[in-house]
GUGU-74669 format. One record per residue: residue in three letters; residue number from 1; x, y, z of N, C-alpha, C in turn; chain. Coordinates in steps of 0.001 Angstrom, whole numbers, plus 500000, padded with zeros to 6 digits. Layout:
BEGIN
@resn->ala resi->NUM n.xx->X n.yy->Y n.zz->Z ca.xx->X ca.yy->Y ca.zz->Z c.xx->X c.yy->Y c.zz->Z chain->A
...
//
This chain:
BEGIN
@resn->unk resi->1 n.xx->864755 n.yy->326849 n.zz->256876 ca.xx->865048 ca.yy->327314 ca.zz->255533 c.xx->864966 c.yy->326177 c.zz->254527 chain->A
@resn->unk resi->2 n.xx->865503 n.yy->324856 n.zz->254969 ca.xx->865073 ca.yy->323962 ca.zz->254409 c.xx->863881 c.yy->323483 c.zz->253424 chain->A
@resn->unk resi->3 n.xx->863081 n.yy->323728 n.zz->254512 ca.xx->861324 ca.yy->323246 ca.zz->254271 c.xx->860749 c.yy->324216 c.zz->253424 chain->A
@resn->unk resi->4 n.xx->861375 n.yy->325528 n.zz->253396 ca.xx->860999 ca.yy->326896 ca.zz->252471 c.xx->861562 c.yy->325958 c.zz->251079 chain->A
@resn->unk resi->5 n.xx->862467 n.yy->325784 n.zz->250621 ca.xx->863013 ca.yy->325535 ca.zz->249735 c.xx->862820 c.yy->323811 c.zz->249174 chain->A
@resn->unk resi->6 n.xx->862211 n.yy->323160 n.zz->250055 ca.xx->861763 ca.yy->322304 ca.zz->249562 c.xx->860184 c.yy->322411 c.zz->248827 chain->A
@resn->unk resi->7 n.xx->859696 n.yy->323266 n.zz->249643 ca.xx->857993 ca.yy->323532 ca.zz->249450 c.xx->857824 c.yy->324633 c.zz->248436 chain->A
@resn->unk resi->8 n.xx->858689 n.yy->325511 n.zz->248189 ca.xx->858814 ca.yy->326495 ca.zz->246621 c.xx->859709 c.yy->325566 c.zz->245236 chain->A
@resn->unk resi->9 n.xx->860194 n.yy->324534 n.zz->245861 ca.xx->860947 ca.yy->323820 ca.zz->244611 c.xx->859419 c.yy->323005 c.zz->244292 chain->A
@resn->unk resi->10 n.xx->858618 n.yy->322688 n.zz->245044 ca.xx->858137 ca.yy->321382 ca.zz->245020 c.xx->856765 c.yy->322260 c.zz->243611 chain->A
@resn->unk resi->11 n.xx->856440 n.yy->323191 n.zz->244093 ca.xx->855546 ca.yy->324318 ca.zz->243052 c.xx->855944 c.yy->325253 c.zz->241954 chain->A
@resn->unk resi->12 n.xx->857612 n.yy->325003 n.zz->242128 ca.xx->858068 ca.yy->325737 ca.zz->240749 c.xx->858472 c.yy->326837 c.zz->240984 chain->A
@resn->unk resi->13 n.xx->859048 n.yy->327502 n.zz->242075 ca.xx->859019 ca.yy->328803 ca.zz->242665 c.xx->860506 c.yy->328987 c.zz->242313 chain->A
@resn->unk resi->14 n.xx->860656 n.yy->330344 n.zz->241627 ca.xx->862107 ca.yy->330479 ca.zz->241683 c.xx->862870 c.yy->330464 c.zz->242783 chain->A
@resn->unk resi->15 n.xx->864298 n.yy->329842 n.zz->242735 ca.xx->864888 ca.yy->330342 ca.zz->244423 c.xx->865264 c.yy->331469 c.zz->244495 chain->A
@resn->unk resi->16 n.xx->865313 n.yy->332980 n.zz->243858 ca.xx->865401 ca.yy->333975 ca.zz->244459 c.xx->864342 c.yy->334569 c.zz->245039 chain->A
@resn->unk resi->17 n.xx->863384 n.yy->333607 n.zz->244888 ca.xx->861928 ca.yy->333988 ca.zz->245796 c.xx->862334 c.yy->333743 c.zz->247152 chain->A
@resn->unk resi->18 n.xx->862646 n.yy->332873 n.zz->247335 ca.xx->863263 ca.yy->332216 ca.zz->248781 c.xx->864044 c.yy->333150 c.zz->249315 chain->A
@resn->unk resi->19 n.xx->864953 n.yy->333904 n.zz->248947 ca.xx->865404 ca.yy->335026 ca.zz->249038 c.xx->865094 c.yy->336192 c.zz->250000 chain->A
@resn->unk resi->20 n.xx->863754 n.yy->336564 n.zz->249305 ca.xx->862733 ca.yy->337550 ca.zz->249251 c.xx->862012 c.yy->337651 c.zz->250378 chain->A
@resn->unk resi->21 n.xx->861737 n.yy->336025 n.zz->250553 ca.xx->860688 ca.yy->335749 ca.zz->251858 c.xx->861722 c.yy->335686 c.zz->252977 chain->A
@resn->unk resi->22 n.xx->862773 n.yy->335352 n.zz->252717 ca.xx->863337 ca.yy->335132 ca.zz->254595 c.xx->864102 c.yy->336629 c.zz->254530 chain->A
@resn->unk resi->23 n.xx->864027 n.yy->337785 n.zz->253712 ca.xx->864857 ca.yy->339181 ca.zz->254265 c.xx->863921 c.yy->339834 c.zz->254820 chain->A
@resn->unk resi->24 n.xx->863934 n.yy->339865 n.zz->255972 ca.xx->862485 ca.yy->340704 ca.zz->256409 c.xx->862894 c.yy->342085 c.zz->256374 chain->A
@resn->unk resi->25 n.xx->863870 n.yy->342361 n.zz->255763 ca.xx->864307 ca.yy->343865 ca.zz->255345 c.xx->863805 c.yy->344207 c.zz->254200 chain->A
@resn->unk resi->26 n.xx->863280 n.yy->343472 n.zz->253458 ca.xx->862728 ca.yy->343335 ca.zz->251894 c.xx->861714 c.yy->344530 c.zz->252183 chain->A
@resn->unk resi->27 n.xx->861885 n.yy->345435 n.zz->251485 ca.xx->860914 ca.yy->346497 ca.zz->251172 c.xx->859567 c.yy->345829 c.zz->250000 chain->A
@resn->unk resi->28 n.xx->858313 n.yy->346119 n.zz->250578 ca.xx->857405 ca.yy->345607 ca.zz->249818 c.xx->857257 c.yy->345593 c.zz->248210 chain->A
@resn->unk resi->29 n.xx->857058 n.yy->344908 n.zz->247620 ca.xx->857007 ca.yy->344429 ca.zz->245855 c.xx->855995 c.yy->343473 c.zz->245720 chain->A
@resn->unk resi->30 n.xx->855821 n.yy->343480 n.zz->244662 ca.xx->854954 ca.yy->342407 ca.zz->243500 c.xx->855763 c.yy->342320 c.zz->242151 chain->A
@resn->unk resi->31 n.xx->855723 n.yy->340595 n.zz->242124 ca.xx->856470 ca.yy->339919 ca.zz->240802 c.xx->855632 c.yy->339459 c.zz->240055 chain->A
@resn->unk resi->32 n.xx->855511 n.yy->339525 n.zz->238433 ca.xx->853849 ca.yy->338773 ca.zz->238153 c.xx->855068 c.yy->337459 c.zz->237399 chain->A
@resn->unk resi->33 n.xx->855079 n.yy->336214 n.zz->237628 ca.xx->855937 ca.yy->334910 ca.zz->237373 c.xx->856014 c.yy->334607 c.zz->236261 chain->A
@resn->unk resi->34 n.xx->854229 n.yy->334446 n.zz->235529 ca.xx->853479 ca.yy->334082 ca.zz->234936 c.xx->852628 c.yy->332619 c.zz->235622 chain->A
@resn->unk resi->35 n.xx->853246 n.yy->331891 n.zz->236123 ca.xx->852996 ca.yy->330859 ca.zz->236477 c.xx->852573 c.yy->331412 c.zz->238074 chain->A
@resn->unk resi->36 n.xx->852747 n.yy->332265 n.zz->238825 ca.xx->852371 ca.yy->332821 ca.zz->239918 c.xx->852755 c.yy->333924 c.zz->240023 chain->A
@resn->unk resi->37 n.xx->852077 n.yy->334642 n.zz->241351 ca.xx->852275 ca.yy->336043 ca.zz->241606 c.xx->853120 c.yy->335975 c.zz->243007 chain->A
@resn->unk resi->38 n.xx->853847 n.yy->336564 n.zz->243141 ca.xx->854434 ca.yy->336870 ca.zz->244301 c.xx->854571 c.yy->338154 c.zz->244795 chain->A
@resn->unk resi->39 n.xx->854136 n.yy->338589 n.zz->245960 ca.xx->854063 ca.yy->339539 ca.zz->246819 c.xx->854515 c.yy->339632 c.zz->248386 chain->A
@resn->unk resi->40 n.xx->855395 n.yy->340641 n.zz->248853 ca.xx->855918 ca.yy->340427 ca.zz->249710 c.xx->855983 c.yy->341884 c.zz->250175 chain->A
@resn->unk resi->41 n.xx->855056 n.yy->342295 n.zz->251841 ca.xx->854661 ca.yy->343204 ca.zz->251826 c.xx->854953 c.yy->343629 c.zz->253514 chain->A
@resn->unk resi->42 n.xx->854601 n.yy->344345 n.zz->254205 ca.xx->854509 ca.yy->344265 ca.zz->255336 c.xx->853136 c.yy->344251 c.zz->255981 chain->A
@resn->unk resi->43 n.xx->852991 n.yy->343739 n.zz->257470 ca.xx->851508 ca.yy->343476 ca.zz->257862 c.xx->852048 c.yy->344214 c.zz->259160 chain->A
@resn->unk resi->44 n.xx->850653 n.yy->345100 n.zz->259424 ca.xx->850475 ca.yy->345362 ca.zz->261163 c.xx->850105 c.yy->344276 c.zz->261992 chain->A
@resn->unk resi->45 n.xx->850838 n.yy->344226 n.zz->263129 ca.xx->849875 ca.yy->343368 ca.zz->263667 c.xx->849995 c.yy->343838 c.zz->265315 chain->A
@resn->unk resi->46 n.xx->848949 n.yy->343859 n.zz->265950 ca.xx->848746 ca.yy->344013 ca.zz->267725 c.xx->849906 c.yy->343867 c.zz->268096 chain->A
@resn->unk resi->47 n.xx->850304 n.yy->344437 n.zz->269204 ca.xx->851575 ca.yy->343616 ca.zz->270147 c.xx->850827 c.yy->343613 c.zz->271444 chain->A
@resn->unk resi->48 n.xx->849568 n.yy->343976 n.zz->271997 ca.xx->849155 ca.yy->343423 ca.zz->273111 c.xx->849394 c.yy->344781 c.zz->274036 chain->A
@resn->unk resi->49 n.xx->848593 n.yy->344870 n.zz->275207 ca.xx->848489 ca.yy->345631 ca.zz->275951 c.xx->849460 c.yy->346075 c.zz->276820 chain->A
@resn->unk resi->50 n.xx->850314 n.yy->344401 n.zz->277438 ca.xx->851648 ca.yy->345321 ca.zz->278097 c.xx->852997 c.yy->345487 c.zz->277377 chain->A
@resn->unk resi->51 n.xx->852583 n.yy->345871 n.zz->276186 ca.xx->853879 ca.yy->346478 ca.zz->274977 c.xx->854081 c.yy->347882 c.zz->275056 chain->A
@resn->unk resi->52 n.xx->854974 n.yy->348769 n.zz->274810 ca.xx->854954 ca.yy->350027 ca.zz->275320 c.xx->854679 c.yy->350665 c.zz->273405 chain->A
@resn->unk resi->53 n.xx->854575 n.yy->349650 n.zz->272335 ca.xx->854235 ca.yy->350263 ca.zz->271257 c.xx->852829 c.yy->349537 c.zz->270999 chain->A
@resn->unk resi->54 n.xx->851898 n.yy->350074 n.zz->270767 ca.xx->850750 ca.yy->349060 ca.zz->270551 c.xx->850487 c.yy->348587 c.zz->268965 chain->A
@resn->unk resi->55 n.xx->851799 n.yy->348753 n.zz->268175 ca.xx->851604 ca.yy->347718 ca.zz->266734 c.xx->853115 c.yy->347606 c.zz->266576 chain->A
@resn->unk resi->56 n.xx->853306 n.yy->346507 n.zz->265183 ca.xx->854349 ca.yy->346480 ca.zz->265159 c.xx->854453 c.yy->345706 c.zz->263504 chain->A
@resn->unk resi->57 n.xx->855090 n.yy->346118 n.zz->262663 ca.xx->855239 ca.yy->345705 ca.zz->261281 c.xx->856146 c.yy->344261 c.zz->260734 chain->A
@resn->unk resi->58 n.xx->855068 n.yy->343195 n.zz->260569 ca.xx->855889 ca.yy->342281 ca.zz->260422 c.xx->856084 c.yy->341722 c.zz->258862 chain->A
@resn->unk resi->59 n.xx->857073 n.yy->341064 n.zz->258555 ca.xx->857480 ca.yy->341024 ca.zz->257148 c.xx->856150 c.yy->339689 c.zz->257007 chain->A
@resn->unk resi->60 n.xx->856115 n.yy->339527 n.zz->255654 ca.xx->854318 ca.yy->338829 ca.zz->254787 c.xx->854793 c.yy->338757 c.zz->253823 chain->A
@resn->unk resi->61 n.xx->854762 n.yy->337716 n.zz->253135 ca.xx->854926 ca.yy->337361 ca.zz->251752 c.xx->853978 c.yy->336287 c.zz->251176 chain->A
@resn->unk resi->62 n.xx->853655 n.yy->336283 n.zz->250196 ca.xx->852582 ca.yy->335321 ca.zz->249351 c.xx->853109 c.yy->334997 c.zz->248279 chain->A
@resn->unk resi->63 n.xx->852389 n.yy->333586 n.zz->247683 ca.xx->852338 ca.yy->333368 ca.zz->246452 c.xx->851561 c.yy->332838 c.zz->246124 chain->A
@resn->unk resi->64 n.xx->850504 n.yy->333090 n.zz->244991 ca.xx->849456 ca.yy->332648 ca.zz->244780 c.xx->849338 c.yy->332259 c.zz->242796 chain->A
@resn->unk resi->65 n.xx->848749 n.yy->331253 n.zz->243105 ca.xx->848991 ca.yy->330232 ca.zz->241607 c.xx->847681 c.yy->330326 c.zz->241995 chain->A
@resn->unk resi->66 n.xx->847731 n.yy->329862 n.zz->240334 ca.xx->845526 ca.yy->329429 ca.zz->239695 c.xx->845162 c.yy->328133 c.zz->240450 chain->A
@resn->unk resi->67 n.xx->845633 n.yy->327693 n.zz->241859 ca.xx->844962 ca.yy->326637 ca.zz->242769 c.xx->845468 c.yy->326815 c.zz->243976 chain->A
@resn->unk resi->68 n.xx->846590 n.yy->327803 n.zz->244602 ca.xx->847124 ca.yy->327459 ca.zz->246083 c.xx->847587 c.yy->328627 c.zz->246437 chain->A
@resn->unk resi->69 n.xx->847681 n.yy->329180 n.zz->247437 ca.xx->847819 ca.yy->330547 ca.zz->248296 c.xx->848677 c.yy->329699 c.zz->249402 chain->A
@resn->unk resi->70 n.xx->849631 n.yy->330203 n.zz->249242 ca.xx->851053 ca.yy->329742 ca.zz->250301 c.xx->851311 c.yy->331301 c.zz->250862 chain->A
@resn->unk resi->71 n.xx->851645 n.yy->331416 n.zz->252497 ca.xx->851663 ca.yy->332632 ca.zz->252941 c.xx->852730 c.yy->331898 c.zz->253705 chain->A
@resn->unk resi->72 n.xx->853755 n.yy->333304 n.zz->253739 ca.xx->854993 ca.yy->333045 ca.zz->254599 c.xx->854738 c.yy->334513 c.zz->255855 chain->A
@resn->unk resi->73 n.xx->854952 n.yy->334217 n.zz->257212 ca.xx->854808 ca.yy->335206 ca.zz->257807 c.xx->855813 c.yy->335379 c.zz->258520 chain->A
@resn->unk resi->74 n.xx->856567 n.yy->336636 n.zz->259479 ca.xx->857692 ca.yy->336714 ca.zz->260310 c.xx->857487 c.yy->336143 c.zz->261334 chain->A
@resn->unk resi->75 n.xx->856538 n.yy->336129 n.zz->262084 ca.xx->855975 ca.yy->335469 ca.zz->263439 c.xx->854715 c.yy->334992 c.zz->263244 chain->A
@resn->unk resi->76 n.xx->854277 n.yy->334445 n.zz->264202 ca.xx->852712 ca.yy->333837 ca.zz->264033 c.xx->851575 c.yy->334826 c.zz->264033 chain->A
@resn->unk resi->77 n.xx->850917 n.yy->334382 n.zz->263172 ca.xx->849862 ca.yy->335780 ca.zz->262685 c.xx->848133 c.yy->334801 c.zz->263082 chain->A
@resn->unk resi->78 n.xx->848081 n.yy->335608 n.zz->263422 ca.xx->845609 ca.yy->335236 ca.zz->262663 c.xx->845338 c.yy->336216 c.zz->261764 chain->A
@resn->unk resi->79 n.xx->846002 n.yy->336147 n.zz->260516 ca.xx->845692 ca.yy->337101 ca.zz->259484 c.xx->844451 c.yy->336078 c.zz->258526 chain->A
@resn->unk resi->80 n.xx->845063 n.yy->335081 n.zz->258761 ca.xx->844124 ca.yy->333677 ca.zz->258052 c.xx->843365 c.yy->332893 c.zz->258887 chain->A
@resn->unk resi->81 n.xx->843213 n.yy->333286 n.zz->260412 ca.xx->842036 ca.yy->332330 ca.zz->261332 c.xx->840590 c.yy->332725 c.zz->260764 chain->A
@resn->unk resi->82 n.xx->839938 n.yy->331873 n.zz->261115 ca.xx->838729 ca.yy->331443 ca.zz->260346 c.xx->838036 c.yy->332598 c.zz->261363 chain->A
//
């Protein structure tokens, strides 16, 4: 939580953004900042073959300024592998 709050202070990010990104209860929204957009949404993602549900909704949040796309995810994603 630390490193969240060092790395949104360090770009200007309000701290009730910080908020936003670690409730993974947060029902999906968009904030327009002016200075950035923030969005915080849910993502499908696989759970793999021996899962007895084959998806599963994980909390996603962004913020994107006129130079940097910072993505916060609940678990490890390849939403962004090349």
């Amino acid at each position: 939580m630390a490193l969240i709050g060092r790395l949104l202070e360090a770009y200007g990010i309000h701290p009730l953004v910080q908020d936003d990104i670690l409730n993974t209860n947060q029902p999906p929204k968009m904030e327009d900042f002016g200075k950035y957009l923030f969005v915080t949404t849910k993502q499908l993602t696989e759970t793999g073959e021996d899962c007895a549900e084959p998806f599963d909704l994980q909390h996603f949040s962004l913020i994107l300024t006129d130079r940097v796309l910072i993505t916060f995810h609940e678990a490890p994603s390849e939403a962004f592998a090349p």
